[in-house]
N, C-alpha and C positions, 0 to 999 in steps of 0.2 A: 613664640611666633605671632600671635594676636598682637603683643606692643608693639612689632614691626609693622602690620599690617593698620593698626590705627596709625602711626606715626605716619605711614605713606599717603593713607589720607587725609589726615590733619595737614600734613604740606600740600598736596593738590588743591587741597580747596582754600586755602592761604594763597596757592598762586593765583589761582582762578578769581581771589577774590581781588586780592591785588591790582591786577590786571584790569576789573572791572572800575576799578578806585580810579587809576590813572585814567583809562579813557572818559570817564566823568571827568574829570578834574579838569582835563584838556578842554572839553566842551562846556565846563562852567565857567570858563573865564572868557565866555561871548556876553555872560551877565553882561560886564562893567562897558560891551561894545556900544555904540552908538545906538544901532536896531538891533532888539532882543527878542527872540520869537520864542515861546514858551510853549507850550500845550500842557492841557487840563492833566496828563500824567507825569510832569517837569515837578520836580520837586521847586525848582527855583523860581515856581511860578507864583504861589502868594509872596515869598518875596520881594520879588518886580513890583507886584500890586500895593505890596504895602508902602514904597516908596515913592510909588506914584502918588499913592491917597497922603501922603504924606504932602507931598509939592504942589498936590488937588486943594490941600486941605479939606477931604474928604472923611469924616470921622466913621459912616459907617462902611463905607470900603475899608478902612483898616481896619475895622474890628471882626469883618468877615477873613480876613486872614489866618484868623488865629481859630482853633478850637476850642470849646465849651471852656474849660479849665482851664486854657493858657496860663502860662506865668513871663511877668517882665520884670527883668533883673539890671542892677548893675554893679558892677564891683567897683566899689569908691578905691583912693589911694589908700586910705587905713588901712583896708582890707576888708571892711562891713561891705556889705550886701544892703541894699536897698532895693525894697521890691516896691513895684508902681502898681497902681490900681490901671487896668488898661481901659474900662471905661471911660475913667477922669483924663489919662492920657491922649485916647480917643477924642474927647470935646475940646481939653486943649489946642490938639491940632486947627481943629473944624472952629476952633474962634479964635485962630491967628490973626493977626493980617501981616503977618513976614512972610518975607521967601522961605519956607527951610526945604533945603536940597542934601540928601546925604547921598554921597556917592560912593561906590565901593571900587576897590583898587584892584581887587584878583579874589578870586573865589576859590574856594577847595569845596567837594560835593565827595561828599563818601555817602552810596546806599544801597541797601540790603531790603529785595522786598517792599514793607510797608511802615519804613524806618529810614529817616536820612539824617546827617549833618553835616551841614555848613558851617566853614570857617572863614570870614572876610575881614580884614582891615577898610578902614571907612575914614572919611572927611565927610565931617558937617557943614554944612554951609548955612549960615544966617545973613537972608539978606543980600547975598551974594559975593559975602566976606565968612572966609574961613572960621567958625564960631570954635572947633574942636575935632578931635581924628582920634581913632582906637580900634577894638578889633571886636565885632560882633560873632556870636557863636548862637548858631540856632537846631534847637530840633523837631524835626518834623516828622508827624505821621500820616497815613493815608489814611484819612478812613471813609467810606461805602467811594472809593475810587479818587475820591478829592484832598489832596495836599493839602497840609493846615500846618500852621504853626504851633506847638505845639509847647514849645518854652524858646527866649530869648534872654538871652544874656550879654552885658558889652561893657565895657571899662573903656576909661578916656586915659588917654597916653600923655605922660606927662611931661612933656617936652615939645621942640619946633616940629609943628606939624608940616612944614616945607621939607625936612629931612623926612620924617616919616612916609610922607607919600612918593618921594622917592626911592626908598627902600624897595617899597611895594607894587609900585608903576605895575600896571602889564604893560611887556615888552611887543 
């Protein structure tokens, strides 16, 4: 009788959580809208920020994004992992003089709590020419109430990026 009684709530709370997944999902794809309104308890909110600081060339608005420990990743075509120092990527930005604009295509937002992740497909833009597109994967935690980033990871898509962000359009 008890494996019935867990089994019942192990589904309730799958649906409940389910439920909670979609309606996020629905409302993280206003991310990629024109006007994006976020508040301090939006997971998707250092996000925004960081893309901003990014177009700002802003290096330490981007690095208030992320927490103490952050890690920035990416997964080459070999399959190695290349981790960035986010500081050195930080000043990079801040001594550009290019455009760089990354835009994201459609968001997914799964979270629980004081734990979220975001799944986007993205286009780079250099300059205000397509540089590259793939798919970023982020996760975040709260902590004393403030959204942080907390690791980033993203792989470049190896093919036409005019099909890809077609794929991905929000509709």
């Amino acid at each position: 009788m008890n494996k019935y009684v867990i089994a019942i709530a192990v589904i309730a709370n799958l649906s409940f959580l389910c439920g909670q997944a979609n309606a996020q999902n629905k409302n993280a794809s206003a991310l990629n809208r024109a006007v994006v309104k976020t508040t301090e308890s939006d997971p998707l909110q250092p996000i925004t920020h960081l893309f901003d600081a990014m177009r700002e060339h802003d290096g330490k608005k981007f690095l208030l994004q992320f927490s103490k420990n952050a890690i920035l990743q990416r997964v080459k075509q070999d399959g190695s992992i290349q981790t960035s120092n986010l500081k050195q990527f930080s000043e990079s930005i801040a001594s550009s003089t290019n455009s760089l604009d990354e835009q994201l295509l459609s968001v997914s937002l799964h979270k629980q709590g004081n734990l979220a992740s975001v799944w986007t497909p993205y286009i780079f833009y250099l300059d205000g020419k397509v540089s590259h597109c793939g798919h970023n994967s982020f996760q975040l935690v709260k902590f004393a109430g403030e959204w942080k980033i907390q690791y980033l990871i993203d792989n470049v898509f190896d093919g036409d990026c005019d099909d890809f962000s077609q794929r991905f359009k929000v509709k």
